[in-house]
Rosetta silent file (secondary structure, phi, psi, omega in degrees, C-alpha in Angstrom):
SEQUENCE: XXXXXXXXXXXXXXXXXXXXXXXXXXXXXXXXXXXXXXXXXXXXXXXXXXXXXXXXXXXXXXXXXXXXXXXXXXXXXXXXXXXXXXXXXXXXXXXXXXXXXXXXXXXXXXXXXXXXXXXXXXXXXXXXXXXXXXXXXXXXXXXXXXXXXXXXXXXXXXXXXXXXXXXXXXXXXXXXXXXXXXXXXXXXXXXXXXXXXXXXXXXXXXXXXXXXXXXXXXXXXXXXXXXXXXXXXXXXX
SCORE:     score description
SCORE:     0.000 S_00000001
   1 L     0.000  104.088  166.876  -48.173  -73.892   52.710 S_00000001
   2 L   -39.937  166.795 -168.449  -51.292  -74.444   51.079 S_00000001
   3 L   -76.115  -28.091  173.819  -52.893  -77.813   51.039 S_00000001
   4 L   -55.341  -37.439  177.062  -52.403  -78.044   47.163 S_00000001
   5 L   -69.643  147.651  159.339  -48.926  -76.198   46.692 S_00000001
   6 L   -78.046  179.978 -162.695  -45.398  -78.024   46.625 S_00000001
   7 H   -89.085  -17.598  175.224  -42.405  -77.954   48.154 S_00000001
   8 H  -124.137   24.190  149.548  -41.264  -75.733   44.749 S_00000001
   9 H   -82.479  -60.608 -126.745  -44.559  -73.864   44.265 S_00000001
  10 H   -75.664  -98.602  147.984  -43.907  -73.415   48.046 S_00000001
  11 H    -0.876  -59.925  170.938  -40.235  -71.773   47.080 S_00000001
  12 H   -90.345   37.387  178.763  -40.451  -70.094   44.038 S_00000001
  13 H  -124.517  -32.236 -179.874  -43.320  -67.838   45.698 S_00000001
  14 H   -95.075   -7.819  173.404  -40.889  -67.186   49.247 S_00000001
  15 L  -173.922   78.191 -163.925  -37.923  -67.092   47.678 S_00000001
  16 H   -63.441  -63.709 -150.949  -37.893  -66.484   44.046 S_00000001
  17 H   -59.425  -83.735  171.866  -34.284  -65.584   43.900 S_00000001
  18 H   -50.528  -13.258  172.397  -32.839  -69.097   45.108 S_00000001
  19 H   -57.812  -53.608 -158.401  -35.697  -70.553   43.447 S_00000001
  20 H   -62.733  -11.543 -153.252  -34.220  -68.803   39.737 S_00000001
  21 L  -119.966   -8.451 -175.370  -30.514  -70.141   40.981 S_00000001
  22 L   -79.714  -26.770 -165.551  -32.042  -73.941   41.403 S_00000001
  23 L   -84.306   13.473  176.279  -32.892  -73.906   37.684 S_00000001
  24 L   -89.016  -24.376 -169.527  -29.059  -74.074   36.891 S_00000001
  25 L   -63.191  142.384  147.863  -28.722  -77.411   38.880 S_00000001
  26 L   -53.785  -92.951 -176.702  -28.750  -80.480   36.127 S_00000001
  27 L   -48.744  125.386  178.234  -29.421  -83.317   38.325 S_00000001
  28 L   -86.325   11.678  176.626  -32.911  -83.557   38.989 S_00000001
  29 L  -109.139   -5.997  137.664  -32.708  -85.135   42.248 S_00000001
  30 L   -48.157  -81.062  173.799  -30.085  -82.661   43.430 S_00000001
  31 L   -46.554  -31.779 -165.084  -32.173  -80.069   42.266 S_00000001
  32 L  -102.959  -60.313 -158.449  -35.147  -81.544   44.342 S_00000001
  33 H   -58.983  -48.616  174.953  -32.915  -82.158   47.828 S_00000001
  34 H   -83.266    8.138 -169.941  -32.294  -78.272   47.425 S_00000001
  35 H  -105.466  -59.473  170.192  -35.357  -77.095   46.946 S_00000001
  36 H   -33.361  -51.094  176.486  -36.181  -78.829   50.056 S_00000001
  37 H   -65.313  -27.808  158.865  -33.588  -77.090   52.034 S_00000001
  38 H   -91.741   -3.662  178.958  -34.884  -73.955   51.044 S_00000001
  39 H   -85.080  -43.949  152.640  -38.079  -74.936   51.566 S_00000001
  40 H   -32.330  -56.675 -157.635  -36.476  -75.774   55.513 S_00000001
  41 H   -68.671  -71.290  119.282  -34.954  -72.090   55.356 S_00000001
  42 H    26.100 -108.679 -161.214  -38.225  -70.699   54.807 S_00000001
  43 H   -62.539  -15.960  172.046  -40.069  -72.059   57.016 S_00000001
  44 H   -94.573  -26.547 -168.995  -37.108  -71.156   60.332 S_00000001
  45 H   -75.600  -74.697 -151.577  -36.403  -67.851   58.918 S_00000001
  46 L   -58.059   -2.800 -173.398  -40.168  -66.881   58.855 S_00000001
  47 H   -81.959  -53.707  173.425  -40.977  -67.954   62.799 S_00000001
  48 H   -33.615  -38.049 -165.243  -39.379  -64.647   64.449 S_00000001
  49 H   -93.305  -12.060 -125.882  -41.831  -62.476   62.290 S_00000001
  50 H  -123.804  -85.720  172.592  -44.840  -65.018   62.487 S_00000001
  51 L   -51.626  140.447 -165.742  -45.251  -64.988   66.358 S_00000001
  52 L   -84.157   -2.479  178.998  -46.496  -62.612   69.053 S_00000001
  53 L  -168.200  132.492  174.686  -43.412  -63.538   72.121 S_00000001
  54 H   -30.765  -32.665 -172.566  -40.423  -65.580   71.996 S_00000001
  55 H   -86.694    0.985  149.266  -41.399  -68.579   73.761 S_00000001
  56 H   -67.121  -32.919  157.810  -43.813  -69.546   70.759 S_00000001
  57 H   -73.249  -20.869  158.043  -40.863  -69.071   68.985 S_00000001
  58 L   -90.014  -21.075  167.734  -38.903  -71.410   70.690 S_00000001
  59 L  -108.472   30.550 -175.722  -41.408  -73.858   70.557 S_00000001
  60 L   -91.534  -91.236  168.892  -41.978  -73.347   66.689 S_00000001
  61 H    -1.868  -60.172 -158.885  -37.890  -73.664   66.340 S_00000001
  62 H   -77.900  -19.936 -178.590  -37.707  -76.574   68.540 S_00000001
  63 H   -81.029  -40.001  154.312  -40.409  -78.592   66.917 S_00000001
  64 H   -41.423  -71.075  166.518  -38.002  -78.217   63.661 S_00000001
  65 H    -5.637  -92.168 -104.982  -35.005  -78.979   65.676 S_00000001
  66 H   -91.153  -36.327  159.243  -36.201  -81.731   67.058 S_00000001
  67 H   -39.815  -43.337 -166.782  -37.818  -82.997   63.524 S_00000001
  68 H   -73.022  -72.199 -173.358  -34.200  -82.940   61.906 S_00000001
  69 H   -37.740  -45.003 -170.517  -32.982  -84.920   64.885 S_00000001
  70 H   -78.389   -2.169  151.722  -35.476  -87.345   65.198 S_00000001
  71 H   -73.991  -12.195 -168.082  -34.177  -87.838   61.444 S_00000001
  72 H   -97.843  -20.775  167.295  -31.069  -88.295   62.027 S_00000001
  73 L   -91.475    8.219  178.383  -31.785  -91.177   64.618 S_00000001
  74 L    97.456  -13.231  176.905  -33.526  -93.016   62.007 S_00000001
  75 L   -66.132  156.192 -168.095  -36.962  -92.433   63.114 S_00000001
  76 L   -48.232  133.630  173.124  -40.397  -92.277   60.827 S_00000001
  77 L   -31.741  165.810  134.900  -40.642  -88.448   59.377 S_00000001
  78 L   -39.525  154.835  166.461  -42.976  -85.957   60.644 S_00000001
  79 L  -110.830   82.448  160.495  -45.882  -85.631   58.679 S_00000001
  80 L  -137.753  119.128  171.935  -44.814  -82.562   57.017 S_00000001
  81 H   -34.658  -53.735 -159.533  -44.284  -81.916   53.519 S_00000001
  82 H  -106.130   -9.749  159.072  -40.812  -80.661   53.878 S_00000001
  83 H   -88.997  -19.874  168.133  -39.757  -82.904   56.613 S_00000001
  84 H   -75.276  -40.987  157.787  -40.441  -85.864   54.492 S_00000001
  85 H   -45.411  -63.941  156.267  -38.450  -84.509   51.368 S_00000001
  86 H   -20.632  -90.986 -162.827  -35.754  -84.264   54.402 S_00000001
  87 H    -8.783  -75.019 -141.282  -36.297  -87.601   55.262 S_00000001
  88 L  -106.345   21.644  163.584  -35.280  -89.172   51.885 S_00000001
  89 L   -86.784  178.922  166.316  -32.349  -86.323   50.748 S_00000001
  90 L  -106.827   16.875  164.364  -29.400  -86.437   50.779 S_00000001
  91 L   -70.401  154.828 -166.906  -28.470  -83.904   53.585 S_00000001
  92 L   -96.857  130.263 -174.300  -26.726  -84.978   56.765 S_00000001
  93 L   -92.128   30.967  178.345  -30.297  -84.205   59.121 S_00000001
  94 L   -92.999  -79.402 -165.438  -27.675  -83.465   62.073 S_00000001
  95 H   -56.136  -31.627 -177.714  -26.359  -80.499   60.254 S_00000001
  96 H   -88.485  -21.675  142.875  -29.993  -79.287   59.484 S_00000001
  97 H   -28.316  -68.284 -177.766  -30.585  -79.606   63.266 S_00000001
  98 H   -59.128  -28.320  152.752  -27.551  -76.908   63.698 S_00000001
  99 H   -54.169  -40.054 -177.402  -29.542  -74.921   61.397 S_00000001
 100 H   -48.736  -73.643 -126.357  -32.728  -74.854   63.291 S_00000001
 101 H   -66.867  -50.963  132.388  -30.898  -74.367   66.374 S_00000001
 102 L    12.816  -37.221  164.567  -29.351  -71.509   64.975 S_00000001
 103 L   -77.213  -32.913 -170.100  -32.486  -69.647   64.528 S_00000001
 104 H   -66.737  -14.027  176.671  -33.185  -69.222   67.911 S_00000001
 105 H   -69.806   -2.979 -151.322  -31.153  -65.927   67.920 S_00000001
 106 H   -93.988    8.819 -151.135  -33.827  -64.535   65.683 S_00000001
 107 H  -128.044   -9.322  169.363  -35.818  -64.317   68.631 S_00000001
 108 L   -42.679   95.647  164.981  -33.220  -61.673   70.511 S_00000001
 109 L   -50.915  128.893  162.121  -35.044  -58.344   71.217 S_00000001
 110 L    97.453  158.467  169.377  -32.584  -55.637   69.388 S_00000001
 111 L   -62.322  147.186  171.353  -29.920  -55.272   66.778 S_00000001
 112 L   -71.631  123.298  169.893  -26.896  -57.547   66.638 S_00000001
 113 L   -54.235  -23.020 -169.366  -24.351  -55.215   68.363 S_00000001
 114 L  -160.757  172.801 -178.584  -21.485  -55.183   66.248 S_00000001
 115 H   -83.909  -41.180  167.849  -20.109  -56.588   62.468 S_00000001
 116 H   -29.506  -67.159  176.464  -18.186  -59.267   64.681 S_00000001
 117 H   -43.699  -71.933 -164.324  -21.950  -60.248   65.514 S_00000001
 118 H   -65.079  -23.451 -175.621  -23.762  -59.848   62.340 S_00000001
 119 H   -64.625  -58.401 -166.248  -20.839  -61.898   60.369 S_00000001
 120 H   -60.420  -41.497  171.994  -21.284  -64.533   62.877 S_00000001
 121 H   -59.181  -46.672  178.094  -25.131  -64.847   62.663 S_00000001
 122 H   -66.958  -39.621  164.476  -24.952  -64.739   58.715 S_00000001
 123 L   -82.140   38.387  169.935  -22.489  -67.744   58.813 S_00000001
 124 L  -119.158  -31.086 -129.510  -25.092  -69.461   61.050 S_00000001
 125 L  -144.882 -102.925 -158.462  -27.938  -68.896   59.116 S_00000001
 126 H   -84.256   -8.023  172.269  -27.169  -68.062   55.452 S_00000001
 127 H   -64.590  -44.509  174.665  -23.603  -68.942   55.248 S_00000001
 128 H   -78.658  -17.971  173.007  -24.510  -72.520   56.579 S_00000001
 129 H   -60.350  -28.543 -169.377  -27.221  -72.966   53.939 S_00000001
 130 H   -75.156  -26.306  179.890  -25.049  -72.124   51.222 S_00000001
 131 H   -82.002  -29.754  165.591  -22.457  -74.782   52.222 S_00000001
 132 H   -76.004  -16.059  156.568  -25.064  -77.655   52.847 S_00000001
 133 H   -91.583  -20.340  165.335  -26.492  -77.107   49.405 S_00000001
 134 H   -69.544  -60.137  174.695  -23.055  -76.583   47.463 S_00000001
 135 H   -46.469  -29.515  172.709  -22.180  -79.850   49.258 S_00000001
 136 H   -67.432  -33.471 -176.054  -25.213  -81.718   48.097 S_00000001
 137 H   -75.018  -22.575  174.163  -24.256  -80.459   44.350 S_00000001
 138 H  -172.036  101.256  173.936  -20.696  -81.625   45.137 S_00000001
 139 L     1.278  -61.321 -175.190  -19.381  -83.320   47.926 S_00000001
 140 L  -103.301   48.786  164.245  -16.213  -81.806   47.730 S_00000001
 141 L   -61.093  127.061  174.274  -16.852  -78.514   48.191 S_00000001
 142 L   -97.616  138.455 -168.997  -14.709  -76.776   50.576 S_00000001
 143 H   -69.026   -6.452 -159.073  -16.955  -74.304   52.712 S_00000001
 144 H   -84.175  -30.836 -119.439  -14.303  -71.949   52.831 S_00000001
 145 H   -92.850  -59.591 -169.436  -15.449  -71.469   49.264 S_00000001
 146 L  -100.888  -13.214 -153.715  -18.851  -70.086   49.524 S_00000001
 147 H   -54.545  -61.084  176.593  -17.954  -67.800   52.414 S_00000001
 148 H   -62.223  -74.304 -171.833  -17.898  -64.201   51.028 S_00000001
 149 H     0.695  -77.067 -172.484  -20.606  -65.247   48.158 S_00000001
 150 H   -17.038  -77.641  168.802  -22.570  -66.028   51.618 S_00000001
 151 H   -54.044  -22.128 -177.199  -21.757  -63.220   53.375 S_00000001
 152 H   -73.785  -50.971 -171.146  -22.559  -60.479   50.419 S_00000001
 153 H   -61.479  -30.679 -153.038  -26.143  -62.198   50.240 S_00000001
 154 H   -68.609  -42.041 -161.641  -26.987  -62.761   53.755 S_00000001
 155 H   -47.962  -45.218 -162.062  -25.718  -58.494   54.439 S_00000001
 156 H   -59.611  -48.700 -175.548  -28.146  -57.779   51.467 S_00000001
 157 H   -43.841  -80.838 -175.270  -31.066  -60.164   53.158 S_00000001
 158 H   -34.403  -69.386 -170.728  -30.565  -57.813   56.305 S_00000001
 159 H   -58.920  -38.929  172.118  -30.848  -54.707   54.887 S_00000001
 160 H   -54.963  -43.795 -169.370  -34.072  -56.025   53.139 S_00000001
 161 H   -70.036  -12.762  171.366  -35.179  -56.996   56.220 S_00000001
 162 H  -108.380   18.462  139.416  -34.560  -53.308   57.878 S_00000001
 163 H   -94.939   -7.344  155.817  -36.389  -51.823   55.307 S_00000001
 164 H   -70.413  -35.162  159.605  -39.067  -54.233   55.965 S_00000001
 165 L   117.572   33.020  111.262  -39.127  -52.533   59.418 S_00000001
 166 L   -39.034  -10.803 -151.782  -37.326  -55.667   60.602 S_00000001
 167 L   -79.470  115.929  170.250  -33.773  -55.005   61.184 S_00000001
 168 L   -71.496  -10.572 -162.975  -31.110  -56.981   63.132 S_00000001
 169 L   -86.911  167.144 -174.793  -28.284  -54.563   61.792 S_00000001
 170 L   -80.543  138.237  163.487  -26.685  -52.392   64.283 S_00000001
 171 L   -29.720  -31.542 -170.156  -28.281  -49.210   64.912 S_00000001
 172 L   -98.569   28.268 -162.489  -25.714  -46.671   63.873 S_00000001
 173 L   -91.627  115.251  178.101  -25.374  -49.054   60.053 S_00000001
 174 L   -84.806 -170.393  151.250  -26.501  -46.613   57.070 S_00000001
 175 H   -54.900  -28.844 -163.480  -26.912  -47.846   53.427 S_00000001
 176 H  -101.474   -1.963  155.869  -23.751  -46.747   52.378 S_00000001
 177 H   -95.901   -9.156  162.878  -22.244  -48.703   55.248 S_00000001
 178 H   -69.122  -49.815  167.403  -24.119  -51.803   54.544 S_00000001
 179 H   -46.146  -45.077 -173.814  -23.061  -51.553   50.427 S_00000001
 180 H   -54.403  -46.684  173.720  -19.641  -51.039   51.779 S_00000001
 181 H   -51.194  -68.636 -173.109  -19.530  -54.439   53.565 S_00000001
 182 H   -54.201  -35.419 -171.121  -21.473  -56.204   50.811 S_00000001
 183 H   -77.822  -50.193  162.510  -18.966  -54.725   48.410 S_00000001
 184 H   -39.503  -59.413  164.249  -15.739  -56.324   50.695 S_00000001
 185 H   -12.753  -72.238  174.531  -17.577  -59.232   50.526 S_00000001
 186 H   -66.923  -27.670 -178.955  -17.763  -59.613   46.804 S_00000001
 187 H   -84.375   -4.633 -172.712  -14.052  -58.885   46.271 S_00000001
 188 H   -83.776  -62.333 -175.116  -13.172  -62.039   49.284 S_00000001
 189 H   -48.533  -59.501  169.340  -15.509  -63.844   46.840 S_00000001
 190 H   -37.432  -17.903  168.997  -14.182  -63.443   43.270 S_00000001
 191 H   -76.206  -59.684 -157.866  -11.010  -65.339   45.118 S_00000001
 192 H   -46.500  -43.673  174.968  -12.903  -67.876   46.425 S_00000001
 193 H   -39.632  -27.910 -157.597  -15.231  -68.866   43.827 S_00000001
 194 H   -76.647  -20.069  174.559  -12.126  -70.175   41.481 S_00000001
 195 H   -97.044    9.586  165.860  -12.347  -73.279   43.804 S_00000001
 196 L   -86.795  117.623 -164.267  -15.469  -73.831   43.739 S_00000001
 197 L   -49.291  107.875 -169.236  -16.846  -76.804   41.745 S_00000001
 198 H   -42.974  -26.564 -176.257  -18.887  -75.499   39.173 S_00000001
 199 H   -99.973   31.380  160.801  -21.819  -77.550   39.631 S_00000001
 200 H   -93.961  -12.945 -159.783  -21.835  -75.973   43.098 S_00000001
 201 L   -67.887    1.213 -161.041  -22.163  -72.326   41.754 S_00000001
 202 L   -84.185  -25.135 -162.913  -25.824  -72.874   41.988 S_00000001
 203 L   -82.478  -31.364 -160.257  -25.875  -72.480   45.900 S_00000001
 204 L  -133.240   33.590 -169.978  -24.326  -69.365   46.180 S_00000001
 205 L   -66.139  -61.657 -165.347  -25.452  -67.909   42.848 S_00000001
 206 L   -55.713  -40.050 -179.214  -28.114  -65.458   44.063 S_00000001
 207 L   -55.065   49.249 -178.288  -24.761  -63.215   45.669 S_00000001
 208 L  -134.071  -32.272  165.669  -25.125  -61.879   41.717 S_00000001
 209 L  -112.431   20.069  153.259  -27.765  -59.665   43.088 S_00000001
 210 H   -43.905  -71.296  175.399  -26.558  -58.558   46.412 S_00000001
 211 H   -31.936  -38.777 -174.576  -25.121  -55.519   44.993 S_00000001
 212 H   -76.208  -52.147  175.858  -28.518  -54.461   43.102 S_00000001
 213 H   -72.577  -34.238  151.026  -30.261  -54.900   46.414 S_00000001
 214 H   -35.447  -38.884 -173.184  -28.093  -52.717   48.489 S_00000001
 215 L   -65.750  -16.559 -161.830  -28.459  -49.669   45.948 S_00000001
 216 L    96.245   -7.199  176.576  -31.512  -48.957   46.471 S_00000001
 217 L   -89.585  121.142  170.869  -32.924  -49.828   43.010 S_00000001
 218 L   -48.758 -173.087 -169.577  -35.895  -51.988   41.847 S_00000001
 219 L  -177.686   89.975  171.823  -34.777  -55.075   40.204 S_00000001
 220 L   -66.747  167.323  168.007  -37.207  -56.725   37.476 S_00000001
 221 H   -47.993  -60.264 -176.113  -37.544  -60.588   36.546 S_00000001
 222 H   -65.778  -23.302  176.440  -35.302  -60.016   33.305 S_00000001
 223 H   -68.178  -56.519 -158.436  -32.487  -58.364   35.120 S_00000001
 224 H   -90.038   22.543  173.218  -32.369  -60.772   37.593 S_00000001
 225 H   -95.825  -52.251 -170.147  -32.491  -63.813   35.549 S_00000001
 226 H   -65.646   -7.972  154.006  -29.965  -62.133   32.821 S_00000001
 227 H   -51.713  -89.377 -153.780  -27.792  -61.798   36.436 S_00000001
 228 H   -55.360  -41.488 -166.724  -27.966  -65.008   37.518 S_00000001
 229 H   -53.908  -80.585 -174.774  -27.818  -66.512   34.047 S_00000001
 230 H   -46.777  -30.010  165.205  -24.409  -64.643   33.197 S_00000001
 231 H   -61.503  -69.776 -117.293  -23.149  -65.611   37.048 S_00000001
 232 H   -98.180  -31.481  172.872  -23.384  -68.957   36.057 S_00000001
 233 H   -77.945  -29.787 -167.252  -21.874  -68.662   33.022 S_00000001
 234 L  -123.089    9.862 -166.781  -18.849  -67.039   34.451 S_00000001
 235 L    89.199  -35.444 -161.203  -18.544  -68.323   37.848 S_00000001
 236 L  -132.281  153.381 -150.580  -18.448  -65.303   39.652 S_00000001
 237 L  -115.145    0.000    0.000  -20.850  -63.010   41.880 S_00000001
């Protein structure tokens, strides 16, 4: 993070997609809390690829951790841009701890062995983001809620990430077994979503272009904004 950029310069350049799903939130102080949290996301996701051996990665991980915690016991912030946003949100900094911690599998030589595996790591990772940011837009969100939504995006993040030359997915997983998954996904979701509070839809919004990313297909700035836009409008991923 440059010294000059923000915490939502910082975002809509690392993660355009949840940036474009932020501009649906109303409240601008909402809207600010989550931007943080992806700004958090960011910065844990990005340590496996960043470092040359795991234990640098554990003590990258751990200095997060241990940030969130020492928020949560009331102590002064970090002197970090993004732990100081933290600071003064409205996230439980416990729960953003369990994120960190969470991370450390990133750091596993090899593919996740099995879809038992890979489910569980996506509802670690991108499953839990989506429920601590639907909860900041509305308390009573039940996590149960965002689950497929979750799960369609996080499968799509993985396959981007094994065509970055990245990949956590199990070895024998083609494309057309990764779409398949992503597509089960999206039909658990079209139930779920009907419960969801609407001014939650923002958090799990981006599962509007899961599908698009699986195919194999570019995807310009007007598609995905006319995506997301029309998700938003209708609820549904």
């Amino acid at each position: 993070m440059a010294d000059t950029e923000t915490l939502e310069d910082l975002v809509r350049r690392v993660d355009p997609d949840r940036w474009l799903a932020t501009r649906f939130i109303a409240d601008s102080a909402a809207r600010a809390d989550v931007i943080a949290l992806y700004g958090l996301n960011y910065e844990l996701a990005r340590v496996a690829g960043g470092v040359s051996n795991a234990l640098m990665g554990e003590i990258r991980l751990t200095w997060w951790r241990e940030a969130m915690e020492e928020i949560a016991a009331g102590k002064p912030p970090r002197k970090h841009p993004n732990v100081e946003a933290l600071a003064v949100s409205g996230f439980d900094a416990n729960a953003l701890a369990v994120l960190a911690e969470a991370r450390f599998s990133d750091l596993d030589e090899g593919p996740l062995k099995d879809e038992a595996a890979v489910l569980a790591y996506i509802d670690g990772t991108a499953g839990a983001l989506a429920v601590l940011a639907a909860r900041r837009l509305d308390p009573d969100t039940d996590p149960h809620t965002v689950k497929g939504a979750a799960r369609a995006w996080g499968l799509a993040g993985l396959w981007r990430l094994k065509q970055a030359g990245r990949s956590r997915l199990p070895h024998d997983w083609t494309q057309a077994d990764v779409r398949r998954r992503v597509e089960t996904q999206l039909r658990a979701a079209r139930a779920e979503l009907r419960r969801l509070p609407v001014a939650a839809f923002p958090a799990v919004a981006p599962a509007a272009l899961a599908r698009v990313y699986t195919s194999g297909r570019e995807i310009g700035e007007l598609e995905k904004k006319a995506r997301l836009t029309f998700a938003s409008a209708t609820g549904q991923v």
